[in-house]
C-alpha positions, 0 to 999 in steps of 0.5 A: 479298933483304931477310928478312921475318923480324924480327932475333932475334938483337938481341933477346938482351937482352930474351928471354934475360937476367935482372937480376943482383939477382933474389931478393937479399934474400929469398936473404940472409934465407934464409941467415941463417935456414940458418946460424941452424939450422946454428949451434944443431946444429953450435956456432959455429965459425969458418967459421959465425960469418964467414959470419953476420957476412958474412950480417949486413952484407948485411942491414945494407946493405938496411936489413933489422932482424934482430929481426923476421927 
């Protein structure tokens, strides 16, 4: 006896999931912008300096100019 009911459970990819890359860039701003403050109260240590030159390779790879940030 066939249901009347459309199939929900095919529809999972268009209801439930998010594309990966939501927010990306203004995440990546945004942490530049926290580390920025991080390094002005806690000096630059080793762990600062890595995560602004990871910070700064992403910013690079989305053409994003760190002057006007």
């Amino acid at each position: 006896m066939p249901s009347n009911k459309r199939p929900r459970r095919l529809n999972y990819a268009v209801n439930k999931k998010w594309p990966k890359t939501w927010g990306k860039v203004g995440n990546a701003v945004a942490h530049y912008k926290k580390l920025q403050t991080r390094i002005g109260f806690e000096w630059e240590t080793k762990w600062l300096l890595n995560a602004v030159k990871i910070v700064t390779a992403k910013l690079n790879k989305y053409q994003i100019n760190l002057n006007k940030i």
